[in-house]
N, C-alpha and C positions, 0 to 999 in steps of 0.2 A: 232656668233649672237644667240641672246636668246629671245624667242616671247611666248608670252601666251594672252590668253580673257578671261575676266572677264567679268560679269554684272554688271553694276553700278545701285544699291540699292535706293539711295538717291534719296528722294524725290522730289528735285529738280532738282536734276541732278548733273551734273562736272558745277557747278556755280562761281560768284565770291569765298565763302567761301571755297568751297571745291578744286576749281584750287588753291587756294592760298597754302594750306598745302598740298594739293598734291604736286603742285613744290617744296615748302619748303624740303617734303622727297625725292623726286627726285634729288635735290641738294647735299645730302649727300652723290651720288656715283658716281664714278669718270669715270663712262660707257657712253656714246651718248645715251640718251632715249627719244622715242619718244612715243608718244600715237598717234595708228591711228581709226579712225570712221568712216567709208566706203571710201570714196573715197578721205578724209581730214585728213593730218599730223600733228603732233603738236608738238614742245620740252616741254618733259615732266619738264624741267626745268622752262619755259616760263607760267605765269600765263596768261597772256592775250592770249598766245595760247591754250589755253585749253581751256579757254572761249572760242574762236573762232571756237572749233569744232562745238557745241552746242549741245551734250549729253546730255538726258535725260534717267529720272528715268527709271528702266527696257532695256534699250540699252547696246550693249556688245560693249566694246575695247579691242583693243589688245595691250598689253606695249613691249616695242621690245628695245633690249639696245642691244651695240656692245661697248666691253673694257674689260679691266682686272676683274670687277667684276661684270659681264653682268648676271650671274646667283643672287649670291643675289640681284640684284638690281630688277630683273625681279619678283624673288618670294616676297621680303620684299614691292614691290609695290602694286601687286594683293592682299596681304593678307592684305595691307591699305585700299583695296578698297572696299575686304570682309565685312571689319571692320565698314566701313561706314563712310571710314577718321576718323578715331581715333584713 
């Protein structure tokens, strides 16, 4: 298992637009990823779950994946998020 936190940037937060392309990059690896936010789980795959954390601008996740490529999928997510989804 592979876990890191990041601060999410965005000014809106993990929103519609940006849960959508976050699961989209989630979806490219073949590892169990979730994103947690204090006390709430979410598959990083699942866009309506990420909404359902309700993340906001300046708040920190942590991305946590377990499978065969549980490290890139950990780093190539956080540095999505760096990015500011882009």
């Amino acid at each position: 298992m592979e876990e890191k936190k990041v601060i999410v940037k965005d000014k809106i937060g993990l929103h519609a637009r940006t849960a959508a392309v976050f699961a989209d990059q989630a979806k490219k690896f073949s590892s169990d990823l979730k994103v947690i936010y204090g006390a709430k789980e979410a598959n990083a795959k699942s866009m309506l779950g990420l909404m359902g954390l309700g993340v906001g601008q300046g708040k920190t996740i942590t991305i946590r994946a377990s499978g065969s490529d549980e490290l890139n999928a950990v780093n190539s997510l956080i540095q999505f998020v760096e990015k500011n989804f882009e």
